[in-house]
N, CA and C of each residue as an Amber inpcrd file, in Angstrom:
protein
   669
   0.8500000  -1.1950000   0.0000000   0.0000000   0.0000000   0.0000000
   0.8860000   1.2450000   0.0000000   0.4030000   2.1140000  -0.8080000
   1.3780000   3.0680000  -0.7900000   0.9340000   4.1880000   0.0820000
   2.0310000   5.2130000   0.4530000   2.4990000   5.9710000   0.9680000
   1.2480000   7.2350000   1.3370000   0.3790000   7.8170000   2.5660000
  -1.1870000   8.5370000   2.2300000   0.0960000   9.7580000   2.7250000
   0.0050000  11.2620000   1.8140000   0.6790000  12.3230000   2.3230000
  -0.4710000  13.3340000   2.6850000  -0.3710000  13.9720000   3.4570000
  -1.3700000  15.2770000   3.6750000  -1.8320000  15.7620000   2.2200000
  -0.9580000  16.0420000   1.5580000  -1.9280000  16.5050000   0.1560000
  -2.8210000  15.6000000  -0.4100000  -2.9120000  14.2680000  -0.5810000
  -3.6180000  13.4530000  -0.7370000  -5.0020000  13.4720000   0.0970000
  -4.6780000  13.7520000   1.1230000  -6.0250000  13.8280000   2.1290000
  -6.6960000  14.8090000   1.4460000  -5.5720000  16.4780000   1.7170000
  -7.0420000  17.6090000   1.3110000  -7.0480000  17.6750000  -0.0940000
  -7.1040000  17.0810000  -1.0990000  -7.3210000  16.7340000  -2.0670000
  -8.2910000  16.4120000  -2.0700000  -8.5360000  15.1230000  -1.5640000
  -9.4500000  14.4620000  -1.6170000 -10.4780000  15.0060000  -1.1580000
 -10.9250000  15.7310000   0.3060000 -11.5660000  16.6980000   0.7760000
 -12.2330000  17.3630000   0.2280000 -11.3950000  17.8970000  -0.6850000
 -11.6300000  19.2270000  -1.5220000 -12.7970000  18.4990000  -2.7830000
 -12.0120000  17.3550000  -3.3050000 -12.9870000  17.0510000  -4.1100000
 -14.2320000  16.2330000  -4.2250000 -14.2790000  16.2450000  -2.6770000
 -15.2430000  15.1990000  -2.1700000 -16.1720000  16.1370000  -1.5380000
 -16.1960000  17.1220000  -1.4360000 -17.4020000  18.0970000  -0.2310000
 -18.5200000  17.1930000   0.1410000 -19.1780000  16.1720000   0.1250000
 -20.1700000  15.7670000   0.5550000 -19.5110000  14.4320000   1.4570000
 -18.3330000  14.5220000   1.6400000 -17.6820000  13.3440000   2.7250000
 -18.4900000  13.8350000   4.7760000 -17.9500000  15.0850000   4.5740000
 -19.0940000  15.0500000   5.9870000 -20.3480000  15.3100000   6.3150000
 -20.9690000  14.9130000   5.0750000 -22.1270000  14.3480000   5.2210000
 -22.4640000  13.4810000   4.9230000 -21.8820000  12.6220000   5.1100000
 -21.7550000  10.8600000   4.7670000 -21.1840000  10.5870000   6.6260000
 -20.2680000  10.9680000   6.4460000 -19.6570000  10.8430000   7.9070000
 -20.0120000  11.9840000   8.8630000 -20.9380000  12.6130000   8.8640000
 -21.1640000  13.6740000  10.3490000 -20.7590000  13.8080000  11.2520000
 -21.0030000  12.4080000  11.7280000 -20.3520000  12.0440000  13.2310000
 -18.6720000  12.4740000  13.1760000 -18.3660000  12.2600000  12.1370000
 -17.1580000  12.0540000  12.4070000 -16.4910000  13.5060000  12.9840000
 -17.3960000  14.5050000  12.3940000 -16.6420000  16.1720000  12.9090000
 -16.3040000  16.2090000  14.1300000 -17.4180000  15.1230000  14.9630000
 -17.5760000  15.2670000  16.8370000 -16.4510000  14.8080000  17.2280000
 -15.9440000  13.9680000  16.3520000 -14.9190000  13.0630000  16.6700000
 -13.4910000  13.6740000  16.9360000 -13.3510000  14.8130000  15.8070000
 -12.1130000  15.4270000  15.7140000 -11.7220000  16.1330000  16.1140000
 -10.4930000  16.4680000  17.4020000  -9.8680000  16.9640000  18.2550000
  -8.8500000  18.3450000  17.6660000  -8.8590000  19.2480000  17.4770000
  -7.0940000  20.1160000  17.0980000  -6.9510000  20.8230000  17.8980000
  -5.8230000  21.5860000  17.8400000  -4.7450000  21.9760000  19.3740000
  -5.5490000  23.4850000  18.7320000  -6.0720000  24.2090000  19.9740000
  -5.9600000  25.2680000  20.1030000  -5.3430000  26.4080000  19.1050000
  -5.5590000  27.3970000  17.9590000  -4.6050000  28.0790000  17.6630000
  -4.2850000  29.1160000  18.3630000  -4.8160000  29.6870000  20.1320000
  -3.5490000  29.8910000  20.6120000  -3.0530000  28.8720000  21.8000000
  -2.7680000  28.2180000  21.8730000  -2.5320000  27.0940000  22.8040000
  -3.3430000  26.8740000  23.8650000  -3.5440000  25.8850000  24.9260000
  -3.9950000  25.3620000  25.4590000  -4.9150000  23.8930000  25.2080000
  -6.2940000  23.9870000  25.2520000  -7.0120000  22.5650000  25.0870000
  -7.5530000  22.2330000  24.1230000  -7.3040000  20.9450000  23.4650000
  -7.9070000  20.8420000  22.2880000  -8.9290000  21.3340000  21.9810000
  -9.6240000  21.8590000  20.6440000 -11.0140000  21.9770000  19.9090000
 -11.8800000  20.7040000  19.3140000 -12.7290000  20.7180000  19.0440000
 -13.1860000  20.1280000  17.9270000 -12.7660000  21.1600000  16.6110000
 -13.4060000  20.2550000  15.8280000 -12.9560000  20.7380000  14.3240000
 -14.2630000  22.1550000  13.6910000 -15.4620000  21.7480000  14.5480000
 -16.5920000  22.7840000  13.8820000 -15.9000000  24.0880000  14.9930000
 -15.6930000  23.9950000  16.1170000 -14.8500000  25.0960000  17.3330000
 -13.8660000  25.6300000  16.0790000 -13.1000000  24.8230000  15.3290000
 -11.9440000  25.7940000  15.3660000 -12.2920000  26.2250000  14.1250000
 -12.9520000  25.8390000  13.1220000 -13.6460000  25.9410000  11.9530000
 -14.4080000  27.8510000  12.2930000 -15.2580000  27.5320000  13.6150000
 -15.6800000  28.7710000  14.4160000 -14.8290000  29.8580000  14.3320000
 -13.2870000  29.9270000  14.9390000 -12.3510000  30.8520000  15.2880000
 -12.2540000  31.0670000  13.9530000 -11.7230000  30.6600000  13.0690000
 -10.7720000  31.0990000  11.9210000 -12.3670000  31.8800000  11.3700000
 -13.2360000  31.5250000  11.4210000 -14.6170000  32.6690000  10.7540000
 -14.3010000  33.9060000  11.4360000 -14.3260000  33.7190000  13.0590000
 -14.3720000  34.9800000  13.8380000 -12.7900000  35.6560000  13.3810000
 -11.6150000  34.9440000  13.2390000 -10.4880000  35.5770000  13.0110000
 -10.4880000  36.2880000  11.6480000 -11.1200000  35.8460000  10.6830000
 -11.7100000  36.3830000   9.0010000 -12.5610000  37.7870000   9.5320000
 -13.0560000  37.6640000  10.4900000 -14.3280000  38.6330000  10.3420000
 -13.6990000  39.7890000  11.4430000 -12.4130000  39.5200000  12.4600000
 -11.8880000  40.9950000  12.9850000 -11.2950000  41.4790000  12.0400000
 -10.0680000  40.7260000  10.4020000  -9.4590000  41.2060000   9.5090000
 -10.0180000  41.9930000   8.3260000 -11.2210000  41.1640000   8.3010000
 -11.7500000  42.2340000   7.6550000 -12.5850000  43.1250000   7.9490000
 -13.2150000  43.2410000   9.0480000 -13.6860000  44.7980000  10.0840000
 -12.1980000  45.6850000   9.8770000 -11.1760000  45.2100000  10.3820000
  -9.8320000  46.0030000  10.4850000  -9.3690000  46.8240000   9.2480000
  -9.7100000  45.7100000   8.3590000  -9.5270000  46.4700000   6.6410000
 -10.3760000  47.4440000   6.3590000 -11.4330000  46.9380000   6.7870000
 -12.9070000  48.3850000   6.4530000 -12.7950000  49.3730000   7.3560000
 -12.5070000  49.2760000   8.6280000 -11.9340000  51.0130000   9.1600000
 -10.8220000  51.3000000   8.4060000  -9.9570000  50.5980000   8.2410000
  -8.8160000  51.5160000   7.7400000  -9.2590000  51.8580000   6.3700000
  -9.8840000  51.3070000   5.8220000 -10.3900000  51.9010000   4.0390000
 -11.2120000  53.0840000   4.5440000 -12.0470000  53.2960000   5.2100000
 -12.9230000  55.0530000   5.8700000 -11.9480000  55.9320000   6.7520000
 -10.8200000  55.1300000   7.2840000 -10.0980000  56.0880000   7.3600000
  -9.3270000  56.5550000   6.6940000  -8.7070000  55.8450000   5.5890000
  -8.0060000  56.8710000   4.4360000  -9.4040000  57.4960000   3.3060000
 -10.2100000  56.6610000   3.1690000 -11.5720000  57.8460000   3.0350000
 -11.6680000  59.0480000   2.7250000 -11.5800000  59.3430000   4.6680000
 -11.9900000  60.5150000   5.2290000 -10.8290000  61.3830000   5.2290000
  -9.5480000  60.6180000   5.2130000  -8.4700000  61.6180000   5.0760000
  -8.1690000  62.0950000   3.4250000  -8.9910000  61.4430000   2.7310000
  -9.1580000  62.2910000   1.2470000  -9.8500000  62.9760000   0.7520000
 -10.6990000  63.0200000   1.4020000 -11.8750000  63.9520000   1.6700000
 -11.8950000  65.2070000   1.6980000 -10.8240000  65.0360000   3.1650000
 -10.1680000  65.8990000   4.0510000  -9.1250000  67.0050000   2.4330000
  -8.4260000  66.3520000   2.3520000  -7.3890000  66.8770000   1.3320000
  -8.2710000  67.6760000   0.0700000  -8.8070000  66.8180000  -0.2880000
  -9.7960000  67.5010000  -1.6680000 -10.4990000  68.5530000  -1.3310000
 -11.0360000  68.5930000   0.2570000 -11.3190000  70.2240000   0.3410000
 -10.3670000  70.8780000   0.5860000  -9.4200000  70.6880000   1.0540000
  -8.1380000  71.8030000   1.1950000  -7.7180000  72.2890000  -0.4200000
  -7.6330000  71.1120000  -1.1020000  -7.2530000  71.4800000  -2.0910000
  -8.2730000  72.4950000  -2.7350000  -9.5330000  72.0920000  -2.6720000
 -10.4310000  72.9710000  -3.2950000 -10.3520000  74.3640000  -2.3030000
 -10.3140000  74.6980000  -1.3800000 -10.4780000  76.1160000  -0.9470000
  -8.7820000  76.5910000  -1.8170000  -8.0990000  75.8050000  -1.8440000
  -6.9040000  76.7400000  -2.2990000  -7.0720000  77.1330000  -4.0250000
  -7.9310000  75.8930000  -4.7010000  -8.1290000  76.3620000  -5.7200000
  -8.8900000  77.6960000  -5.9610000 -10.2050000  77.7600000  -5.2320000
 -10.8060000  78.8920000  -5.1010000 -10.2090000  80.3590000  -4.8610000
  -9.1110000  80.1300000  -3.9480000  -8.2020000  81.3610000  -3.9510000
  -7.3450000  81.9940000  -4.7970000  -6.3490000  80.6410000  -5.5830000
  -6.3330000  80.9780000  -6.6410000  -6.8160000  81.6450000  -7.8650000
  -7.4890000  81.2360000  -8.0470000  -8.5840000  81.8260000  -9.2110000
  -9.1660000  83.3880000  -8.7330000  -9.3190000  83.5250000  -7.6180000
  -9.3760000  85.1420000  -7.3900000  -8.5160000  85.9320000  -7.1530000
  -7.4170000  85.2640000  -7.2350000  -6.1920000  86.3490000  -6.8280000
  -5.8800000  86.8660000  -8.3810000  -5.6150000  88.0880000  -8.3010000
  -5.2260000  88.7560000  -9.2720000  -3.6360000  89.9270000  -9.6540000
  -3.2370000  89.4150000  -8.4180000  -1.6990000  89.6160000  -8.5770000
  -0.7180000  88.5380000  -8.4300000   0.9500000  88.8750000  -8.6900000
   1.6050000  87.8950000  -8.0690000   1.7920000  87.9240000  -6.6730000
   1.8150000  89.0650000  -6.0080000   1.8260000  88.9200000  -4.6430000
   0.6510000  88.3010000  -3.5380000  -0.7740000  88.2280000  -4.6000000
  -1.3410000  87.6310000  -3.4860000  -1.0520000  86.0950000  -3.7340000
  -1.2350000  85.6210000  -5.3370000  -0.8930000  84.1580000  -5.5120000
   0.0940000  83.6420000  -4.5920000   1.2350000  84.0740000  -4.2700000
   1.9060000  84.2360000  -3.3030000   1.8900000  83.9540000  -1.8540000
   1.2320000  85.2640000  -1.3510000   0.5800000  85.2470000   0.0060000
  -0.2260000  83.5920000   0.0600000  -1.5660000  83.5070000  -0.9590000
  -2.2560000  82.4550000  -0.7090000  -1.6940000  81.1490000  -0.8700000
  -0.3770000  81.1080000  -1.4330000   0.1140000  79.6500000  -1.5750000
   0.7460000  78.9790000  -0.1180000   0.9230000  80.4870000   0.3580000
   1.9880000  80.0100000   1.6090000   1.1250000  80.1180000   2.7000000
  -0.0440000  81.0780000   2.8060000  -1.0200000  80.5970000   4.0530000
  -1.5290000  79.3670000   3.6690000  -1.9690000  78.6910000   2.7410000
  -3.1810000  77.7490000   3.3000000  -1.9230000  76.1570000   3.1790000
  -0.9580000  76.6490000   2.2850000   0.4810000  75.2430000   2.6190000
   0.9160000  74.9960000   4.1100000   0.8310000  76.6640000   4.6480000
   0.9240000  76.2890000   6.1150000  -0.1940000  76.1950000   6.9350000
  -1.2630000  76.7040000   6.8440000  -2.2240000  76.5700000   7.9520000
  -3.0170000  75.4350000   7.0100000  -3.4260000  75.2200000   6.0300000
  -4.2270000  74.1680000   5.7630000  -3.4840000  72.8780000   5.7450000
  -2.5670000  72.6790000   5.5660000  -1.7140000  71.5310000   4.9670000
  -0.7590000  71.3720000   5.8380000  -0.3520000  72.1950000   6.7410000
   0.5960000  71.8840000   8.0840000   2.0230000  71.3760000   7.5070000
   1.9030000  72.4240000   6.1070000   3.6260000  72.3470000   5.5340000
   4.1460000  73.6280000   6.1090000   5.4530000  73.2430000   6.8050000
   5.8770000  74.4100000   7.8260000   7.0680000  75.8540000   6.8570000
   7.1640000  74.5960000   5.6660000   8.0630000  75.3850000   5.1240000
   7.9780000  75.5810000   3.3620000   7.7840000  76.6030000   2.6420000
   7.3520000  76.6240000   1.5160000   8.3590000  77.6640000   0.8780000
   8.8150000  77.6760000  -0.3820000   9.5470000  78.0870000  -1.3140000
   9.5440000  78.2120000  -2.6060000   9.5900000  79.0210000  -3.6080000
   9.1840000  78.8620000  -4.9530000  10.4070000  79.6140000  -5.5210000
  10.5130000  79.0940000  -6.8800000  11.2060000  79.8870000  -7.8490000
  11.1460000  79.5760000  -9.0140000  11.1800000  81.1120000  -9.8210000
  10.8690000  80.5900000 -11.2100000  11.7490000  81.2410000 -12.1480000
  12.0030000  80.6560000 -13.1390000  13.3490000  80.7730000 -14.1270000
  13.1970000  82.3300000 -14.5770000  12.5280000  83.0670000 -15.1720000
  12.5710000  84.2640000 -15.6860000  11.6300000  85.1360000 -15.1390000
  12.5650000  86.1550000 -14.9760000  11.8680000  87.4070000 -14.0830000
  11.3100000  88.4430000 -14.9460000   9.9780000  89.1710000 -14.9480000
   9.6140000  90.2190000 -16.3830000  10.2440000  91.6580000 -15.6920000
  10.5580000  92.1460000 -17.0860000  11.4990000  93.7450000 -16.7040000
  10.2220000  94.4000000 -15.8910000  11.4570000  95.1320000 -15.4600000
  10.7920000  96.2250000 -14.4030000   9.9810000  95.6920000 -12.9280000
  10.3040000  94.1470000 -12.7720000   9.9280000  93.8370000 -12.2210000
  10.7890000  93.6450000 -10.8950000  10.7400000  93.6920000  -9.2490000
  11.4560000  94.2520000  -8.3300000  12.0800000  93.0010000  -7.7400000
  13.3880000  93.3060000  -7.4490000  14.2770000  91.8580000  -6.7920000
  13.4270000  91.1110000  -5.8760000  12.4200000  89.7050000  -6.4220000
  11.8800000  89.0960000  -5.1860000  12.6230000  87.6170000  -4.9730000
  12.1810000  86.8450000  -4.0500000  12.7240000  85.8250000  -3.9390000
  12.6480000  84.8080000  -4.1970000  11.2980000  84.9960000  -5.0860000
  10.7730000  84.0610000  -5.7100000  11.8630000  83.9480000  -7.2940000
  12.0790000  85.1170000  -7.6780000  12.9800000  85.0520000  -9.1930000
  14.4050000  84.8380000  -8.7950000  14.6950000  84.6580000  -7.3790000
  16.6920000  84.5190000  -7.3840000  17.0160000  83.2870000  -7.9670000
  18.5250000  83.3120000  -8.6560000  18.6620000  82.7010000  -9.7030000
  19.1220000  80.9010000  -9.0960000  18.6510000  80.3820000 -10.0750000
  19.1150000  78.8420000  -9.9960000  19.9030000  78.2300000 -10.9590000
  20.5740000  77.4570000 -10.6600000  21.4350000  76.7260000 -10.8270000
  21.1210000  75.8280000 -12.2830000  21.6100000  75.9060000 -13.5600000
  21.3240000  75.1520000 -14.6260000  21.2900000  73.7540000 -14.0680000
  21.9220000  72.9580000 -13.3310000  21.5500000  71.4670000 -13.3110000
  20.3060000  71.1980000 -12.4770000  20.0900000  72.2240000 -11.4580000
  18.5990000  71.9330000 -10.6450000  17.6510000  72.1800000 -11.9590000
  17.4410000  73.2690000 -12.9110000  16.4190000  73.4980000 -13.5740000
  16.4870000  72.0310000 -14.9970000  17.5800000  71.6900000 -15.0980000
  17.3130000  70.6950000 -15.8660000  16.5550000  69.2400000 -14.9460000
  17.2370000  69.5280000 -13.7060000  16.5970000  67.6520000 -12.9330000
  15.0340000  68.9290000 -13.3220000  14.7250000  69.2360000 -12.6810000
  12.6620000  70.1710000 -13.0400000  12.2950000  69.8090000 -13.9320000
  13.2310000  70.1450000 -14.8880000  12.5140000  69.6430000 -16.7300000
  12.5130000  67.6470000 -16.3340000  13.1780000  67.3010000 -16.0410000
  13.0010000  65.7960000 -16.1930000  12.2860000  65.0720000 -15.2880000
  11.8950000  66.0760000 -14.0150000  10.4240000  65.3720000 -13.4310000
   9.7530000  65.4690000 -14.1640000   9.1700000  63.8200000 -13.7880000
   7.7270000  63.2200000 -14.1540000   6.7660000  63.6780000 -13.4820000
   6.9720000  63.4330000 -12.0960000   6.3330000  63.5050000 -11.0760000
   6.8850000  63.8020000  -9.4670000   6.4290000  64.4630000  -9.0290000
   7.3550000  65.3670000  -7.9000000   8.3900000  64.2260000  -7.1170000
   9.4280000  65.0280000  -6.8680000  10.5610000  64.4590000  -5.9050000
  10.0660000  64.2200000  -4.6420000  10.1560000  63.4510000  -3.5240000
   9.9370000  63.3100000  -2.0820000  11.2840000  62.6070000  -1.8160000
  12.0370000  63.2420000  -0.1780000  12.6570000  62.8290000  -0.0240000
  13.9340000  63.8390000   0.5640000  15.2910000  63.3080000   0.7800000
  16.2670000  64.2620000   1.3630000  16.5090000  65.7420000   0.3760000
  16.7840000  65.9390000   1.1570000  17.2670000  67.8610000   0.6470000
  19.1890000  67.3700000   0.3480000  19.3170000  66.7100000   0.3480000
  21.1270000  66.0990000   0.0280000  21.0860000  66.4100000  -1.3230000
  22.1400000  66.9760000  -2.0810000  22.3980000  66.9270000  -3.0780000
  21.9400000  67.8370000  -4.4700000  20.9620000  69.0960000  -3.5940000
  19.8910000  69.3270000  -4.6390000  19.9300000  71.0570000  -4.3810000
  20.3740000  71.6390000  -3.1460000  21.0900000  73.1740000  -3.5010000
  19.5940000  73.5960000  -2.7870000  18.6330000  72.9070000  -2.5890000
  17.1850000  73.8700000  -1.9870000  17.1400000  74.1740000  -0.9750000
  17.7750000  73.2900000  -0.0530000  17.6830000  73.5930000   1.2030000
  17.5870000  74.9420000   1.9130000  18.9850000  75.6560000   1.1080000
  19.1800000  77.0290000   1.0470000  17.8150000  78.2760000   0.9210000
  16.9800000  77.8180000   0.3880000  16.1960000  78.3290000  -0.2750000
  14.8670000  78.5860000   1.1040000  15.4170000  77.2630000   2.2780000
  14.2480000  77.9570000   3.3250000  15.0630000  78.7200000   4.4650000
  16.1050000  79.8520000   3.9440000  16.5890000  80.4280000   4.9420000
  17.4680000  79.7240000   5.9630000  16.7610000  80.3110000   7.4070000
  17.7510000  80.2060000   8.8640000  17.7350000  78.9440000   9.0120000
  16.2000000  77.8630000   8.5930000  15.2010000  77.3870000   8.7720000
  16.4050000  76.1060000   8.1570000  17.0750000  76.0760000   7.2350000
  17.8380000  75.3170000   6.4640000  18.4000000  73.7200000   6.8500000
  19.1050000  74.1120000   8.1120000  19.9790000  73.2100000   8.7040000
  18.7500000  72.5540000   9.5530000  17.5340000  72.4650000   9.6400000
  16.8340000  71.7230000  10.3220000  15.9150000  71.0540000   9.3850000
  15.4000000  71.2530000   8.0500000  14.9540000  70.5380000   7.0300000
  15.7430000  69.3340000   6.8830000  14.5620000  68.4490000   6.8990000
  14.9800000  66.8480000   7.0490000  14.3290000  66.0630000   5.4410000
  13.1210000  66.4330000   5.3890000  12.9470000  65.9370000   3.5970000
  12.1950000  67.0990000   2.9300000  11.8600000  66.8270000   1.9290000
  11.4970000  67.7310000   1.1990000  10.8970000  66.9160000   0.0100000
   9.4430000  68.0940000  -0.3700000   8.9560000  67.9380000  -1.9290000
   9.1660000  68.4440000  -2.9520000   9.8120000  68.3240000  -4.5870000
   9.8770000  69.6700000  -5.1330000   9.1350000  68.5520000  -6.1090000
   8.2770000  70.2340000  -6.3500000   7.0860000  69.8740000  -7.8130000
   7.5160000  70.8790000  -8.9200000   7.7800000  70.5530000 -10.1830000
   8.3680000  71.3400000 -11.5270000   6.6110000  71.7750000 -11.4540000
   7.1540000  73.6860000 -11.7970000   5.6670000  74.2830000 -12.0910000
   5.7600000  74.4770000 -14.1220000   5.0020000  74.3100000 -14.7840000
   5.0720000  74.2510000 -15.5080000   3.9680000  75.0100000 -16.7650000
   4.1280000  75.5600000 -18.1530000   3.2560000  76.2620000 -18.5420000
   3.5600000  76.0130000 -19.7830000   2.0660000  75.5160000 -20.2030000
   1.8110000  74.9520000 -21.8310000   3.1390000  73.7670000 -22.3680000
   3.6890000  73.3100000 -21.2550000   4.5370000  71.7620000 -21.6680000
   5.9580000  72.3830000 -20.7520000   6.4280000  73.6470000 -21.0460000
   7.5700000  74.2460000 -20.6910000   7.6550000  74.3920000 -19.3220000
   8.5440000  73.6610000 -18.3800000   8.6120000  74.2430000 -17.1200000
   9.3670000  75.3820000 -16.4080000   8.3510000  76.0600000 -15.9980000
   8.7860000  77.8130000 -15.4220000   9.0540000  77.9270000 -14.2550000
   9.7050000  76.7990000 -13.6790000  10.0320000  76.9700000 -12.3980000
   9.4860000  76.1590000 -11.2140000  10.2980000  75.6990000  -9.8540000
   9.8410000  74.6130000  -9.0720000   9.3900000  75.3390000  -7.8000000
   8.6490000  74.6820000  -6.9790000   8.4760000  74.4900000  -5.8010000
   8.5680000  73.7300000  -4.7280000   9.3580000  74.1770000  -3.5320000
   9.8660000  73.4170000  -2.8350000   9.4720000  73.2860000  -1.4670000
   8.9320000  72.5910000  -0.6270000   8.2320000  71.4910000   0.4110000
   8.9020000  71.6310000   1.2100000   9.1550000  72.0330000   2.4720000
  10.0770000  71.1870000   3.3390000   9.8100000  70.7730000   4.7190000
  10.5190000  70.0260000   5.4870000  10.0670000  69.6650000   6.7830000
  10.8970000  69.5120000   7.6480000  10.6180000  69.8290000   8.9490000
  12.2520000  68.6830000   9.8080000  11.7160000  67.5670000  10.5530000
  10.2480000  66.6170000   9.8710000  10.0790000  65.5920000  10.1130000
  10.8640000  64.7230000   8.7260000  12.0720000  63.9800000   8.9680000
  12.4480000  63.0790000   8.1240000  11.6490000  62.1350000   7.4630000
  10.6060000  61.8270000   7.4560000   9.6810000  60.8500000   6.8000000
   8.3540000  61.6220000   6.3500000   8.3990000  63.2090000   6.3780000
   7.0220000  63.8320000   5.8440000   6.6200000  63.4150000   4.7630000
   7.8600000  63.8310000   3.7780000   8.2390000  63.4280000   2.4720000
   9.1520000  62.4190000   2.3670000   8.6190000  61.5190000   1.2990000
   9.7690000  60.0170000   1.2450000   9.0350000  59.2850000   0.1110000
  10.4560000  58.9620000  -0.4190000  10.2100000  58.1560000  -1.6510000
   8.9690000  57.5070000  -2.2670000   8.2240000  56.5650000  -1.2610000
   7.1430000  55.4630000  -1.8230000   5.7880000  56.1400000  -1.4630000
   5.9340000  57.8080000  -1.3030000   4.6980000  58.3770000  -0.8760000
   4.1270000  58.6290000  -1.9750000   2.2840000  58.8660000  -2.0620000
   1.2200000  58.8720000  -3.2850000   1.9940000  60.5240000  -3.4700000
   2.3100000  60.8730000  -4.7530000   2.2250000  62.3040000  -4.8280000
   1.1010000  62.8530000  -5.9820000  -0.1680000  62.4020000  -6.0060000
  -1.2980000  62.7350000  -6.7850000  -1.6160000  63.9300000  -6.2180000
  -1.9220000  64.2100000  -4.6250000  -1.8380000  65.9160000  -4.2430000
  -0.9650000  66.8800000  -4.6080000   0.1020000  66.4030000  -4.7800000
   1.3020000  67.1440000  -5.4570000   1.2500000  67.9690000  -6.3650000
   0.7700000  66.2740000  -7.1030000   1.0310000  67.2100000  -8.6870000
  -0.1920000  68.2940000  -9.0730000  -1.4440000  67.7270000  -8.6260000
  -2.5690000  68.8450000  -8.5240000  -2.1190000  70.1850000  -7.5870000
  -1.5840000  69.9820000  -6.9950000  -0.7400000  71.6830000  -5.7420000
  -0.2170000  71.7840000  -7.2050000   0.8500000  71.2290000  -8.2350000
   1.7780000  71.7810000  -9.3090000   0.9820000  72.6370000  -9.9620000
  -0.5850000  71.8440000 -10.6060000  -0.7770000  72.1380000 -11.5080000
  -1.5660000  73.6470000 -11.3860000  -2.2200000  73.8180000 -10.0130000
  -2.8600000  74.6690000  -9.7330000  -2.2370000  75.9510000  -9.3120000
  -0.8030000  75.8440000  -9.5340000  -0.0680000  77.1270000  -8.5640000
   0.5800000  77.1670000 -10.2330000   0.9030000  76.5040000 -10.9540000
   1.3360000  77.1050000 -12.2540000   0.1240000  77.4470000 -13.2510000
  -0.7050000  77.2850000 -12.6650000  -1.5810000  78.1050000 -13.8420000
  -1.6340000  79.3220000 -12.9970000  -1.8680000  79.6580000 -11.5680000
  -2.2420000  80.5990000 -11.2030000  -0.7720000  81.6960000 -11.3060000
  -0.1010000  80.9330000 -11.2120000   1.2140000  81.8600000 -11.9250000
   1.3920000  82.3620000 -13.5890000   1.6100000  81.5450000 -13.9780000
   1.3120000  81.3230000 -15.6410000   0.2690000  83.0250000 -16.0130000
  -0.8440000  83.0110000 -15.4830000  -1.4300000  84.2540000 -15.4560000
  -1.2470000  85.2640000 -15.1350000  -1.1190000  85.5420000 -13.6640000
  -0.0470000  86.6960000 -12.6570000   0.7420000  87.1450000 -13.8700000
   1.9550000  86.3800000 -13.6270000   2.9540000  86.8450000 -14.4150000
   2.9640000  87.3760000 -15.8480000   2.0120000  86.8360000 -16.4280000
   1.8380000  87.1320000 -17.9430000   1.2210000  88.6650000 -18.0110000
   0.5430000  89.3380000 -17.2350000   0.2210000  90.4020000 -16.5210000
   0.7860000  91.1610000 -16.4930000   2.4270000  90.9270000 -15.9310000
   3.3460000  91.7730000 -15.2640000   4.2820000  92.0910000 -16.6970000
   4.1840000  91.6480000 -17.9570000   5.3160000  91.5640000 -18.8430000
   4.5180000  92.7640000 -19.5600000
């Protein structure tokens, strides 16, 4: 007689579904150890747990799906009151003003920065037009999609002042107009994990798209 292995059994099981009901009795019969230790079960007992253990994992999955939900929710109106501001501002200084109140009071980004490649004549030394560096404005042109992550290597840091040496990551989003990008914006934090690599940046790029059109206009104004 040859050799019965466990796969052979639930095999058979599997393709037999009407075996315990041929054998009923037999469920009463069958003893298994506890899955967390102590006294044996029967087989319908532990059959029991693993339902109830299915049914806390997936309760656990369904709060956490309403809680990222509600935290998008959350975002899409922030985003929308900032869009709204946008669209009524009618200078560069308020586009300005409004990017950096509601980045900090709505969005609890502590540190915000912009700059954009060409300044229109007659227009007054701000800090938004001080000059950058040809290899930062080329990595801008070759985002896809915003940077998250260290301030190492990339010259921005500078760009949040006193504030500098305590920035731990940072976002920069290329602002961009009719394909051409006119300049980035830069994120920062001195929580090291605000910004980081494997984060969603779909808010991002909508903050990109909505602060370069509202620039894109301003500025076209000023020339």
């Amino acid at each position: 007689m040859s050799a019965l292995f466990p796969e052979d059994v639930a095999d058979y099981l599997k393709n037999h579904p009407s075996f315990f009901e041929q054998y009923a009795d037999l469920m009463a019969q069958i003893f298994l150890p506890h899955p967390h230790g102590g006294r044996a079960i029967s087989l319908a007992e532990r059959q029991m747990l693993s339902l109830r253990e299915k049914n806390r994992a997936a309760e656990a999955k369904l709060a956490e799906l309403i809680t990222f939900g509600e935290e998008n929710d959350a975002i899409s109106e922030k985003v929308h009151r900032l869009a709204v501001g946008l669209i009524a501002a009618e200078t560069f200084q308020a586009v300005i003003h409004l990017i950096n109140f509601h980045l900090r009071d709505d969005f609890a980004i502590p540190h915000v920065a912009l700059r954009l490649w060409d300044k229109p004549e007659g227009v007054e030394d701000l800090p938004e037009f001080a000059a950058v560096s040809e290899e930062l404005q080329v990595f801008a042109e070759t985002l896809g999609r915003p940077y998250c992550g260290s301030t190492a290597g990339f010259g921005t840091a500078s760009w949040f002042g006193e504030q500098a040496p305590h920035i731990r990551s940072q976002a920069l989003i290329a602002l961009r107009n009719g394909g051409g990008t006119i300049g980035l914006i830069a994120l920062g934090s001195e929580e090291g994990q605000r910004f980081y690599a494997e984060m969603g940046t779909l808010y991002l790029e909508r903050l990109g798209e909505l602060v370069s059109a509202a620039l894109a206009r301003v500025t076209k104004s000023m020339l």
